[in-house]
N, C-alpha and C positions, 0 to 999 in steps of 0.2 A: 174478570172471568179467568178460568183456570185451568188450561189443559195439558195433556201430559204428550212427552215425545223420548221419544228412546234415541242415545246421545252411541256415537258410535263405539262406543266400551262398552253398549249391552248393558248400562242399569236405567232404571226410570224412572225419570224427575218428572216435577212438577213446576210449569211460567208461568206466571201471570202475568199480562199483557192489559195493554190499554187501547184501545180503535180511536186511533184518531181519526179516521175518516174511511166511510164506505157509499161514493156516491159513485155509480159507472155512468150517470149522467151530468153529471158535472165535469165534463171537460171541456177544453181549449176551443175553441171555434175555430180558428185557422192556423194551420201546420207550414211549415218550412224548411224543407232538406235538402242540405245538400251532397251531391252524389259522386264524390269522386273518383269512383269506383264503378264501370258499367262493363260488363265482358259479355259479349254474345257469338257463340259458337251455330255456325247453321251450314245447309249443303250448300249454299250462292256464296258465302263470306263470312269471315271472323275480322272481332276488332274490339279495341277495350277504347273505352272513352269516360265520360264525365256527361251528367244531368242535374238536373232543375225540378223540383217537382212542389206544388200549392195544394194543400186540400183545404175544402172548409164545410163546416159542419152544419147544418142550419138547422139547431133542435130536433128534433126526434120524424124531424119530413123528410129531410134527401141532405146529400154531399154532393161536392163535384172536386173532381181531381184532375187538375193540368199539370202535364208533366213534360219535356224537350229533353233530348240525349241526342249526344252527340260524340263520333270516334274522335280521338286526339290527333288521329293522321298521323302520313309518314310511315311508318314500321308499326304503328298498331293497328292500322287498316292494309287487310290484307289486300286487296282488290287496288286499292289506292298506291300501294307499294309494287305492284306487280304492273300492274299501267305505268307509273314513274321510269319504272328502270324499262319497262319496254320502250318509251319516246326515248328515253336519253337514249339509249343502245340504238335506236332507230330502224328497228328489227321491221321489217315489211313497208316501213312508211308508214303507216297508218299512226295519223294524228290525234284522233280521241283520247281523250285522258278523262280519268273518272273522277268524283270531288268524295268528299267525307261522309261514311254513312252518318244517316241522320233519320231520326224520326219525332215525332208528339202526337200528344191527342188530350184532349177534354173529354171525362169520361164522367156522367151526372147519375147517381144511386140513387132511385126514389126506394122508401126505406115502408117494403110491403107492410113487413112486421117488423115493431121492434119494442120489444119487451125486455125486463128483468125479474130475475130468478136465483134463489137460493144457491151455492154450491160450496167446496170446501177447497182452500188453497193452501199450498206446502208453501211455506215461509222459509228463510234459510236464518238460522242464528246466526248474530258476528259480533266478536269484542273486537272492541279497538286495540289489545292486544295482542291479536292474530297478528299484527303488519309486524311485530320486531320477532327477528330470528328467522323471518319466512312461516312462521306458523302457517299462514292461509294455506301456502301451497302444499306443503305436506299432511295436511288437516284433514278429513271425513266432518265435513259439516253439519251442528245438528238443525233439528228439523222441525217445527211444528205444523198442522194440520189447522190452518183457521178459516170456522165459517165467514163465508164472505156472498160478494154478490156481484152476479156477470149479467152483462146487457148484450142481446142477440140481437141480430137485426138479419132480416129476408131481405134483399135488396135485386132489384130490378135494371138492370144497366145499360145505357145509351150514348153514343157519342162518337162525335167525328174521329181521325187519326187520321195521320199521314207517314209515310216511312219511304225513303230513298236510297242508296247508295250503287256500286259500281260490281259490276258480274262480267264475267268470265263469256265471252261470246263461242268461244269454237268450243268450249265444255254444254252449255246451252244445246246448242245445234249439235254436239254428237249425241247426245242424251235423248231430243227429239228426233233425232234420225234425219236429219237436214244434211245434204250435204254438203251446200254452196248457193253463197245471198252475191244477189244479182245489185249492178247498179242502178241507181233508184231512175238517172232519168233516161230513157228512150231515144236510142241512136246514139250513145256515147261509146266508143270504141274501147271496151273497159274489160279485163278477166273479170270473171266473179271469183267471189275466194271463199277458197276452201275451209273447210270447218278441221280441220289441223293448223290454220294460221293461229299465232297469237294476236289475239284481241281482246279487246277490253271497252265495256260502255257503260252509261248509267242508265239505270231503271228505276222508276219511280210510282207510286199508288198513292191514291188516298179515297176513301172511303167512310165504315163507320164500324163500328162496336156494337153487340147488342149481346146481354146475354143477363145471368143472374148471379148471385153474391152471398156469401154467409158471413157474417163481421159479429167476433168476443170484442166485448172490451170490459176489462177490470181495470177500477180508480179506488182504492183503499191502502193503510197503511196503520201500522200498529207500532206500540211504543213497548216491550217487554221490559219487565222486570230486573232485579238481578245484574247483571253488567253486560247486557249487550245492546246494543244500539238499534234506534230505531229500524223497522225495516218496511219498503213497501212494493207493492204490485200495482207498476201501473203500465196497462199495455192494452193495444188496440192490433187486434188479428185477424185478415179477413181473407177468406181463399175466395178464388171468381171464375168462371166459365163463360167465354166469347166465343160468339160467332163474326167473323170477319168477312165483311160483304166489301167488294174497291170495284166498285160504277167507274172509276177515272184508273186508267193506267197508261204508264208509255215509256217503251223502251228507244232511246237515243240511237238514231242510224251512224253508221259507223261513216268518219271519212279518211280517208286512202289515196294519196297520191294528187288530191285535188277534187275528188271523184268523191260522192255523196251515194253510200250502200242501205240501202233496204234491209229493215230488218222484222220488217212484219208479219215473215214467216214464222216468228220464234212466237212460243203461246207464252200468256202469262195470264196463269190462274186468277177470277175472279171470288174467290170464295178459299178460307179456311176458317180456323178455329185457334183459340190458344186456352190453358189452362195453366193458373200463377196466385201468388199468394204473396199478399204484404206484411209485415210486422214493423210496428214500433215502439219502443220498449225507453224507458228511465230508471236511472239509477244515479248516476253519479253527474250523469250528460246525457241528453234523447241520442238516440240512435237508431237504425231500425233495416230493414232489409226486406228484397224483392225478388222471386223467382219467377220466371217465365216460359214454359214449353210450348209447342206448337208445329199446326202449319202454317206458314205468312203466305196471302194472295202475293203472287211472284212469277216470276220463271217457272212455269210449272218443269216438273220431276227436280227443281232446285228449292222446295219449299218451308221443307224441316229448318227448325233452329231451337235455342234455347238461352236464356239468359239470364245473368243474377245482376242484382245491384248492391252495393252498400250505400247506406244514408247516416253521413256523422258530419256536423252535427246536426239536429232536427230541434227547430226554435218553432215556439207556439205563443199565440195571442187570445185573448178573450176579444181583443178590439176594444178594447178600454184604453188604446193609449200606453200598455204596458207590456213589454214584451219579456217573456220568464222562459224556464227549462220548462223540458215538454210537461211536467205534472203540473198539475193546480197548486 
């Protein structure tokens, strides 16, 4: 086959090219990334850490994706680092210390619709000459236009989660208008304290998932003519919309001097949402990447967040006993 692409000097050639493979169902059955990289910025807490994540594919009916993330602590947990130096410094007394945010979930894609369909992919030219002198980087890469084929899938989403870590109590209670938690047991000769102390607890949900899913995947690759190297597209994209329901929540009472504080005046929302989108892509090595926004069921008026991930590297299996880079 023979198409034509305009080279960045504006004259226009002619490649021909050979398809070694255009199958968007033939891929990997079970995926493996790992995520060195997790940063999420929200109004309760920030923190960068490292995750875990499994998917697996079960032909053309459903996936499921188990994933764990967790902050590295210390200075990249904010909440964990503001508790820390508050016990050392021994500001108030109060003995609560918060652990490392943390969350997972198993999240199962029954796969409404999933079809393929025709469309047309930009290919990027590359000699193995580009690498001396820096050529690549100074380069306008050219370009071809090849028919190819993408597999869509409508997917359907359900599944547990759980997410933990440590919040700001007197930010909490000024936020809700609270202005002072009472000690918990009856008859103890105790202040209540004020929502100006520093404090610090953990708070914790778990719940489920439910919402719905749009996933490309393109699995092909061409072999051009001429002297540039094979090139290929193989990548799996899938954006999703959750609704977050947490039946189970619980915020840790504070203790203070010996003395066990009440904290069940603080609300914490049973219900949000998130909207995120995953990529993983091949080339040289899988690699791939995660966005996150939302509201998280929490501390209500502390429920905004957002988050990215990176995933290098990402190893995949057929389950034949063979484990290869993330293409077929």
């Amino acid at each position: 086959m023979i198409f034509s692409y305009i080279p960045s000097w504006g004259q226009t050639k002619s490649v021909t090219y050979e398809e070694l493979y255009d199958e968007p169902y033939e891929i990997n059955k079970l995926f493996m990334k790992l995520q060195p990289v997790i940063a999420e910025v929200g109004s309760a807490n920030m923190y960068v850490g490292f995750g875990l994540e499994a998917e697996y594919y079960h032909e053309s009916l459903l996936n499921i994706k188990a994933d764990f993330r967790r902050a590295y602590g210390g200075p990249f947990d904010l909440m964990q680092n503001l508790s820390a130096r508050n016990n050392i410094q021994q500001v108030n007394g109060i003995s609560t210390s918060t652990h490392s945010s943390m969350a997972g979930e198993i999240i199962g894609t029954y796969h409404i619709k999933d079809w393929e369909k025709d469309t047309e992919t930009k290919m990027i030219l590359y000699r193995s000459s580009y690498r001396r002198g820096n050529k690549w980087k100074s380069k306008v890469p050219d370009h071809i236009k090849v028919p190819s084929k993408v597999r869509k899938i409508y997917g359907a989403r359900l599944g547990p989660y759980f997410q933990s870590g440590g919040i700001d109590v007197g930010t909490a209670m000024r936020k809700q208008g609270i202005e002072s938690i009472n000690v918990l047991r009856e008859g103890v000769d105790a202040q209540p304290l004020s929502s100006d102390s520093t404090m610090y607890t953990n708070q914790s949900a778990f719940g489920f998932a439910l919402g719905g899913s749009l996933t490309w995947i393109k699995n092909f690759a061409i072999k051009p003519t001429r002297t540039y190297s094979s090139t290929a597209s193989d990548m799996i994209i899938s954006v999703y919309a959750d609704m977050l329901i947490t039946p189970w929540t619980n915020i840790e009472n504070l203790s203070y001097d010996g003395n066990e504080y009440d904290l069940s005046p603080i609300k914490h929302n049973k219900f949000g949402f998130r909207l995120g989108a995953d990529g993983k892509f091949n080339r040289e090595f899988g690699w791939g990447y995660g966005i996150e926004i939302g509201m998280r069921p929490q501390v209500s008026k502390q429920m905004f967040y957002t988050a990215v991930k990176l995933s290098i590297p990402i190893f995949s299996t057929n389950l034949n006993h063979e484990v290869e880079a993330f293409s077929k």
